[in-house]
Biotite code that builds the C-alpha atoms (Angstrom):
import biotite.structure as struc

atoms = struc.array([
    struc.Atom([-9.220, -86.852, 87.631], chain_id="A", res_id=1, res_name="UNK", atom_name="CA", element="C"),
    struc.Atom([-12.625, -84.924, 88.418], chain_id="A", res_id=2, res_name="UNK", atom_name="CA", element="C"),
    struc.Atom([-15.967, -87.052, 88.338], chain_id="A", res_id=3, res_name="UNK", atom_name="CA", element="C"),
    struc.Atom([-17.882, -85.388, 85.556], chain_id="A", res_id=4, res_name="UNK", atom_name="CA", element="C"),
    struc.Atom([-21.213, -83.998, 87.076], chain_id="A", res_id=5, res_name="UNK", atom_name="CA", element="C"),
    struc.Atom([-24.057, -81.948, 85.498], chain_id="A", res_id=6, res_name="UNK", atom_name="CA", element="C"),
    struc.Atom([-25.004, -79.026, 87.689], chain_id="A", res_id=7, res_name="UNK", atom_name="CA", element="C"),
    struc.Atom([-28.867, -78.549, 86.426], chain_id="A", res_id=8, res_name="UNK", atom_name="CA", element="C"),
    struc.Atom([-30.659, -75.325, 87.939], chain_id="A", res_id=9, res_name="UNK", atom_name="CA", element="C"),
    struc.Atom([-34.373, -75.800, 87.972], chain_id="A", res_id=10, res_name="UNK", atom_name="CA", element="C"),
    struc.Atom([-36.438, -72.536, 87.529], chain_id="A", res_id=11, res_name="UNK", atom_name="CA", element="C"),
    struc.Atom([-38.589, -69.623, 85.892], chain_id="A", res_id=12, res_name="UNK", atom_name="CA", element="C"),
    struc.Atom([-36.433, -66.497, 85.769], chain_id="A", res_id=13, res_name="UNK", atom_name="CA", element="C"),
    struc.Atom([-39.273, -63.966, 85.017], chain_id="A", res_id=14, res_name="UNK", atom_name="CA", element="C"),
    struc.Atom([-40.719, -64.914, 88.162], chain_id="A", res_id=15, res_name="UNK", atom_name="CA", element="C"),
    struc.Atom([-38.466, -62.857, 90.665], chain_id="A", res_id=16, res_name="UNK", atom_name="CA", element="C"),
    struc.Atom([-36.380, -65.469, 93.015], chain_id="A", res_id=17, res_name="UNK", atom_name="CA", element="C"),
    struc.Atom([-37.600, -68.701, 91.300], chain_id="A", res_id=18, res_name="UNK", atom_name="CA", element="C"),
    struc.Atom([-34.880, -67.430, 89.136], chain_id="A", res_id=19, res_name="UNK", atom_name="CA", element="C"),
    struc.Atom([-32.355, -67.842, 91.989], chain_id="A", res_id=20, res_name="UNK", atom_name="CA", element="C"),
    struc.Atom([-30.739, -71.340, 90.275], chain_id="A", res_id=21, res_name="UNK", atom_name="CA", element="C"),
    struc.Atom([-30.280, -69.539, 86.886], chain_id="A", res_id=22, res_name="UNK", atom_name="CA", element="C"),
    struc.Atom([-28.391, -67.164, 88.709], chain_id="A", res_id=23, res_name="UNK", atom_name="CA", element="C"),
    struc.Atom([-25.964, -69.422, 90.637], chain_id="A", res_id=24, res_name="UNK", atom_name="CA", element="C"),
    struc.Atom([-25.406, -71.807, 87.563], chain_id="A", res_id=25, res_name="UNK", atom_name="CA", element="C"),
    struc.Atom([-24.304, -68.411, 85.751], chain_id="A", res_id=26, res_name="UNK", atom_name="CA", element="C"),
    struc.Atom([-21.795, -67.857, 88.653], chain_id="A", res_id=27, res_name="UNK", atom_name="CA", element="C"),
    struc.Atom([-20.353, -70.992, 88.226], chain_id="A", res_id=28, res_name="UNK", atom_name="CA", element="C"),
    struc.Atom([-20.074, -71.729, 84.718], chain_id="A", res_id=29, res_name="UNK", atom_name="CA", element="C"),
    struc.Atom([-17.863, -68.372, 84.642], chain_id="A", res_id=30, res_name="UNK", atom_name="CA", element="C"),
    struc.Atom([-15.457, -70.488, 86.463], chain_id="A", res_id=31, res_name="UNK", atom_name="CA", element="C"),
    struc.Atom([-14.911, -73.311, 84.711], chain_id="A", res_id=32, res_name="UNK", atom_name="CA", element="C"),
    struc.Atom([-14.719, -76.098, 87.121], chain_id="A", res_id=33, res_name="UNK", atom_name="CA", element="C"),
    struc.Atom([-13.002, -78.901, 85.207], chain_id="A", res_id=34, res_name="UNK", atom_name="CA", element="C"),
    struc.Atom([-15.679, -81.855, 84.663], chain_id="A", res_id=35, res_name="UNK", atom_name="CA", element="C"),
    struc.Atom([-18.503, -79.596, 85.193], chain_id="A", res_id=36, res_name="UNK", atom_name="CA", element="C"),
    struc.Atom([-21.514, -79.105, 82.940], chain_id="A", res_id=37, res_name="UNK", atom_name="CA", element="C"),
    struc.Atom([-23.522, -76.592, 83.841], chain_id="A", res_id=38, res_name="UNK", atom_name="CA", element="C"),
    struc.Atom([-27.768, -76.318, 82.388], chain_id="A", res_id=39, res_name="UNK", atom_name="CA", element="C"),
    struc.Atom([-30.657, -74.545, 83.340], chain_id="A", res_id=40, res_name="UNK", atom_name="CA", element="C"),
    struc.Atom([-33.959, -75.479, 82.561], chain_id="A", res_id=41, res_name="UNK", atom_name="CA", element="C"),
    struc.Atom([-37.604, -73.758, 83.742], chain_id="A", res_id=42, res_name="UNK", atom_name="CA", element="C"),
    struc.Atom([-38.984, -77.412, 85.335], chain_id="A", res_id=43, res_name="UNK", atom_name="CA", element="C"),
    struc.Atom([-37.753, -80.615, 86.084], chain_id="A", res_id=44, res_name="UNK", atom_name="CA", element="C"),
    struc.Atom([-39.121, -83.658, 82.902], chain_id="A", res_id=45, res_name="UNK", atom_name="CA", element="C"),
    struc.Atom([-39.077, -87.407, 83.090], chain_id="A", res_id=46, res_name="UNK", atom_name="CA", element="C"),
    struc.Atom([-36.600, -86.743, 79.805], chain_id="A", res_id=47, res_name="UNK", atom_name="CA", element="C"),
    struc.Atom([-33.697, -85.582, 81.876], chain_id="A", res_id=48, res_name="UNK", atom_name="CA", element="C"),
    struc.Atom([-33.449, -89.251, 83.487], chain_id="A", res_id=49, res_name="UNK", atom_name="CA", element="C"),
    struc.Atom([-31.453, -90.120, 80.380], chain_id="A", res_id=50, res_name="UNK", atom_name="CA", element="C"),
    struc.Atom([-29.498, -87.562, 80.265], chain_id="A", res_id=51, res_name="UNK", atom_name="CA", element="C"),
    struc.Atom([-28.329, -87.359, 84.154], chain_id="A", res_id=52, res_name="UNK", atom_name="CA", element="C"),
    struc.Atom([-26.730, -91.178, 83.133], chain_id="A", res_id=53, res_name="UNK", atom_name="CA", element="C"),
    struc.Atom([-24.249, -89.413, 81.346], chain_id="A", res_id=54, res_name="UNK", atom_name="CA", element="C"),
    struc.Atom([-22.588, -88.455, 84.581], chain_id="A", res_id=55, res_name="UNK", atom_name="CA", element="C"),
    struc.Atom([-21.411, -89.384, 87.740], chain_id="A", res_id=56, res_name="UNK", atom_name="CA", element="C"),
    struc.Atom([-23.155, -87.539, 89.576], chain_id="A", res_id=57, res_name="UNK", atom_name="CA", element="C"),
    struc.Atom([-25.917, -84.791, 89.375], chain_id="A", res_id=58, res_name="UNK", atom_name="CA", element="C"),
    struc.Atom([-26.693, -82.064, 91.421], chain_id="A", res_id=59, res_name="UNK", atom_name="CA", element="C"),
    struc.Atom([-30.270, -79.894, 90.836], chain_id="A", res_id=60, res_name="UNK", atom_name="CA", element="C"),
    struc.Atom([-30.562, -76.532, 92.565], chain_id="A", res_id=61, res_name="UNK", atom_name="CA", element="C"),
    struc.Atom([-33.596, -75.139, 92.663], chain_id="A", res_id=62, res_name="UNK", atom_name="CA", element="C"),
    struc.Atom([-35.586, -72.500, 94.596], chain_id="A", res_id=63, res_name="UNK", atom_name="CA", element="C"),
    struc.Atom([-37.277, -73.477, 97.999], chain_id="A", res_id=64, res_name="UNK", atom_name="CA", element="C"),
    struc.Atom([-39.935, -72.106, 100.093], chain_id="A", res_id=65, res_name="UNK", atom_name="CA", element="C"),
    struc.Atom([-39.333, -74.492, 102.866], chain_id="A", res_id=66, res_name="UNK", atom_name="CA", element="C"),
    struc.Atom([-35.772, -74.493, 103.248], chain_id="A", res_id=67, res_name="UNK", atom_name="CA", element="C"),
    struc.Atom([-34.467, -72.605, 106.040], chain_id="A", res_id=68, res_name="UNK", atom_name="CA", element="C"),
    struc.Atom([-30.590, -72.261, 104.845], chain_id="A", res_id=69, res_name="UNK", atom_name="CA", element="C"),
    struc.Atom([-28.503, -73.279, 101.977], chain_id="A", res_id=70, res_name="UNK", atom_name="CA", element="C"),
    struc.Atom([-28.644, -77.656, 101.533], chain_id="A", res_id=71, res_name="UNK", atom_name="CA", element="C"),
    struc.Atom([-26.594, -79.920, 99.603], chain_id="A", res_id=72, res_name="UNK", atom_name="CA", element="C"),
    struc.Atom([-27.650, -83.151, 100.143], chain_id="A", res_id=73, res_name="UNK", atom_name="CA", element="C"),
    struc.Atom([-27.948, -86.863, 98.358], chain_id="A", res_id=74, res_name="UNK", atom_name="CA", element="C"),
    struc.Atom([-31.256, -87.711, 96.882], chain_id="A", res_id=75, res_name="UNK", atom_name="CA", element="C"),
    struc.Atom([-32.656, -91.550, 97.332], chain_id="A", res_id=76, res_name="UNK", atom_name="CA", element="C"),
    struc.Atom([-35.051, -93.447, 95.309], chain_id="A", res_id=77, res_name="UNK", atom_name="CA", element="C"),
    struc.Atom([-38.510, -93.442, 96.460], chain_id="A", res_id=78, res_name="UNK", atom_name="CA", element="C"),
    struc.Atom([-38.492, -97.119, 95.188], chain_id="A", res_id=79, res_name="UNK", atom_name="CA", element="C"),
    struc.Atom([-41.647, -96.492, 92.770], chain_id="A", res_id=80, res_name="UNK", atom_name="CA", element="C"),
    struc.Atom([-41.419, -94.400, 89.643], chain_id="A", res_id=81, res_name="UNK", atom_name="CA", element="C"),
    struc.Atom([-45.002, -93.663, 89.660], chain_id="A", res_id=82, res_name="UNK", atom_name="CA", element="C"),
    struc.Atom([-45.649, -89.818, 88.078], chain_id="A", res_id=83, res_name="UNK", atom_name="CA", element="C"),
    struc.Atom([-48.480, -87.435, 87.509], chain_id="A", res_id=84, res_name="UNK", atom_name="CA", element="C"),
    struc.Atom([-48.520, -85.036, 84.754], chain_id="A", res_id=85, res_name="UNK", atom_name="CA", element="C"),
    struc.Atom([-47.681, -82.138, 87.484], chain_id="A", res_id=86, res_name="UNK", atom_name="CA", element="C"),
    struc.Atom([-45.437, -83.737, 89.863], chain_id="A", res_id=87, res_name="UNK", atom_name="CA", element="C"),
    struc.Atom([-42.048, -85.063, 88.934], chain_id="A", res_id=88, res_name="UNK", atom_name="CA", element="C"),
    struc.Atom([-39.351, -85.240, 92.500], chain_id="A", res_id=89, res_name="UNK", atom_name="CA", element="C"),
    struc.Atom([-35.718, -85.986, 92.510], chain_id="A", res_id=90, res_name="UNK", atom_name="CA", element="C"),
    struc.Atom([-36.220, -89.449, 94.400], chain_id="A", res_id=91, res_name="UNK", atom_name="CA", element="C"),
    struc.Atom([-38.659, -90.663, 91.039], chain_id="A", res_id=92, res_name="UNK", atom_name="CA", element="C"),
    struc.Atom([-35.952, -89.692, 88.428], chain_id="A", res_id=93, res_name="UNK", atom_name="CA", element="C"),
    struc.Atom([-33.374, -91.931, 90.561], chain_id="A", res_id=94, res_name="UNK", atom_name="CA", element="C"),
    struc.Atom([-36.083, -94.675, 90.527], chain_id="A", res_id=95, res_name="UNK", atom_name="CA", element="C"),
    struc.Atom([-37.031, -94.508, 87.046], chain_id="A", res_id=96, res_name="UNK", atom_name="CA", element="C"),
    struc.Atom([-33.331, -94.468, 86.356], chain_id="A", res_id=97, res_name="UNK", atom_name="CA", element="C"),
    struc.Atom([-32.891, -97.529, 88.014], chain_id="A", res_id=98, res_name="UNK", atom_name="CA", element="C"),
    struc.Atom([-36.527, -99.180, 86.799], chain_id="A", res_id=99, res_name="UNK", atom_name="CA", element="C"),
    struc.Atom([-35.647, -98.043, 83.382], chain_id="A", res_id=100, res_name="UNK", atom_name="CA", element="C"),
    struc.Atom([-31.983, -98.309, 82.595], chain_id="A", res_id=101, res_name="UNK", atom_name="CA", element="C"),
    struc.Atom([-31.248, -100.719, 85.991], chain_id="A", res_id=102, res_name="UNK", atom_name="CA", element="C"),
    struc.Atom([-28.718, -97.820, 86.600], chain_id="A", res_id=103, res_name="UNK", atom_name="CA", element="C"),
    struc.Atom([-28.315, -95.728, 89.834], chain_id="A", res_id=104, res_name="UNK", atom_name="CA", element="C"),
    struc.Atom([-27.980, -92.202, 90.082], chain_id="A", res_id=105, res_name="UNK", atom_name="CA", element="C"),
    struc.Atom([-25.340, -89.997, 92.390], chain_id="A", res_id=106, res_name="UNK", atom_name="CA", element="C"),
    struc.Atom([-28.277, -87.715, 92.587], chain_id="A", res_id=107, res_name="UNK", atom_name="CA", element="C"),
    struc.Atom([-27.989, -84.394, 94.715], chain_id="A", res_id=108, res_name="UNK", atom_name="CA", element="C"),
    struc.Atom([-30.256, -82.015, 95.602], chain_id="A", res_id=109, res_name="UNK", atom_name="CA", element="C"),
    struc.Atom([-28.997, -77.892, 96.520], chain_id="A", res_id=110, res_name="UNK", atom_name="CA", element="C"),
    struc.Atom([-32.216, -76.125, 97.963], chain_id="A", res_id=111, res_name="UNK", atom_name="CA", element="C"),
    struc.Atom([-32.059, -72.229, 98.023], chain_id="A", res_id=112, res_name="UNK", atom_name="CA", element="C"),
    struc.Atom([-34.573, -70.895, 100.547], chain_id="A", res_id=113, res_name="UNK", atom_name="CA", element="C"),
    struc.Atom([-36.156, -68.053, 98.822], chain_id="A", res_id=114, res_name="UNK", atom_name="CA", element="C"),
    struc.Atom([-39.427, -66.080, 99.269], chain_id="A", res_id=115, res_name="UNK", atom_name="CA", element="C"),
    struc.Atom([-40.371, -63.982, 96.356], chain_id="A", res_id=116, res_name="UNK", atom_name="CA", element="C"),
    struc.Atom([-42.121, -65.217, 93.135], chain_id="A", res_id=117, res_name="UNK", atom_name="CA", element="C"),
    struc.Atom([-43.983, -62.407, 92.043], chain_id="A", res_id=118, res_name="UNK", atom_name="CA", element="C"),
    struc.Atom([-43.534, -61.534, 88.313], chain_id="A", res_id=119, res_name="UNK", atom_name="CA", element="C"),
    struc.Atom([-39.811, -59.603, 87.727], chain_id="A", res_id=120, res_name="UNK", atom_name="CA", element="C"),
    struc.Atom([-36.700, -60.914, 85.966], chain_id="A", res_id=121, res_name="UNK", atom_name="CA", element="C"),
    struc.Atom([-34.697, -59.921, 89.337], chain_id="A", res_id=122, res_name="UNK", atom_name="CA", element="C"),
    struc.Atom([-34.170, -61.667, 92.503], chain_id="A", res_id=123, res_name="UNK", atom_name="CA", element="C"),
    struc.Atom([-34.125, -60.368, 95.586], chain_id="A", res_id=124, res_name="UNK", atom_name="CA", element="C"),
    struc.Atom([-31.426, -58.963, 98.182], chain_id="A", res_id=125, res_name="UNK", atom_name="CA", element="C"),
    struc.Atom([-32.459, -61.810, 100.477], chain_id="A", res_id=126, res_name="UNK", atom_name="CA", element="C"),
    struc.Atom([-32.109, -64.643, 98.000], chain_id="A", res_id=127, res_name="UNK", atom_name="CA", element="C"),
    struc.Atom([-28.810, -63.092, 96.489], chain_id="A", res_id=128, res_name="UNK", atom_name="CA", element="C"),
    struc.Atom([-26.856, -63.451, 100.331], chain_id="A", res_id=129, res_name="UNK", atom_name="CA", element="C"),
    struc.Atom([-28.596, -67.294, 99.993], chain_id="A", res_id=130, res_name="UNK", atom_name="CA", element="C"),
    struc.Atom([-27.667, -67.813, 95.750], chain_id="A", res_id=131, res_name="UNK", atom_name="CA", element="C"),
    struc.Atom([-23.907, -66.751, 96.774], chain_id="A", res_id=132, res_name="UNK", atom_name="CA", element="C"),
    struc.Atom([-23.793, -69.460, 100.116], chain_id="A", res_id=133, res_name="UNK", atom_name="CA", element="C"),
    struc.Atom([-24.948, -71.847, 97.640], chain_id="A", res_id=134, res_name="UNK", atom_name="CA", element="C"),
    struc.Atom([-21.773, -70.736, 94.788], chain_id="A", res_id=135, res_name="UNK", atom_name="CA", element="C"),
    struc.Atom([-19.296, -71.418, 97.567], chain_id="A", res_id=136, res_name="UNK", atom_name="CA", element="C"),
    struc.Atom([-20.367, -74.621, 99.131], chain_id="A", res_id=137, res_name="UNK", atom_name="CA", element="C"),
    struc.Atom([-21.179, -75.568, 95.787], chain_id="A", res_id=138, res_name="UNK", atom_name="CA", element="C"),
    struc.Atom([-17.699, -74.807, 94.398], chain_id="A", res_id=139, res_name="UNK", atom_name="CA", element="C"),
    struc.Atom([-15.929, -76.165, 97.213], chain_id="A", res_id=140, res_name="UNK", atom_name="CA", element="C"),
    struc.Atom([-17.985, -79.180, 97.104], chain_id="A", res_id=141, res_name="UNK", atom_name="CA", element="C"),
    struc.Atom([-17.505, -79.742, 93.049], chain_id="A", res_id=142, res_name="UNK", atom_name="CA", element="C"),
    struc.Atom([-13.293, -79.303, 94.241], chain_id="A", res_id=143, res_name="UNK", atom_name="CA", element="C"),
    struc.Atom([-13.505, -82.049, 96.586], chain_id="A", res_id=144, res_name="UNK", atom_name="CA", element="C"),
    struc.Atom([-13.837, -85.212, 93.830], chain_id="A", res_id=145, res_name="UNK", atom_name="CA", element="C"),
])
């Protein structure tokens, strides 16, 4: 039996390649992986903590300007769940998860290195070669459980 995991793409899609999770949640929600929910949502809230405790695991893919190549990897609590109003990080949702609801997270993180977000409901060439890198380790990754 698959895990269930939610497969949450972070990002503004009228902002070119910020887009870029949008389009590889699309890709894989066409396919159906058993025990796979699939969202997308424009930023990252405090309100999805609840909601990722649904699930075995999580994974959130999401643009990056500092990512050199495509990265699936396993997010940690920071330890404090201390937020601002315009800062909210992977490693605080898995320690207000565990501060909150004394629960731990399987909490992954899928960066997309991108370099475009100028205004345009498209992404680019470059961050189409990285969005469908991202669909196949993601889907062989999701396979594996």
């Amino acid at each position: 039996m698959h895990p269930t995991t939610l497969l949450l793409g972070i990002g503004n899609t009228l902002r070119s390649d910020d887009g870029v999770a949008a389009y590889i949640c699309a890709r894989l929600q066409e396919q159906q992986l058993p025990g796979v929910t699939v969202e997308t949502t424009q930023q990252l809230q405090t309100e999805y903590v609840e909601e990722f405790l649904k699930y075995d695991r999580v994974v959130v893919v999401d643009a990056s300007i500092t990512a050199n190549e495509v990265k699936l990897q396993q997010v940690e609590s920071n330890g404090a769940a201390v937020a601002s109003s315009h800062h909210m990080s992977l490693s605080l949702m898995a320690a207000m998860a565990q501060q909150l609801y004394g629960k731990s997270v399987a909490l992954y993180s899928c960066a997309i290195p991108v370099v475009h977000f100028r205004m345009g409901e498209s992404i680019s060439e470059a961050a189409k070669e990285q969005a469908d890198k991202a669909v196949a380790l993601l889907r062989h990754w999701l396979q594996q459980a």
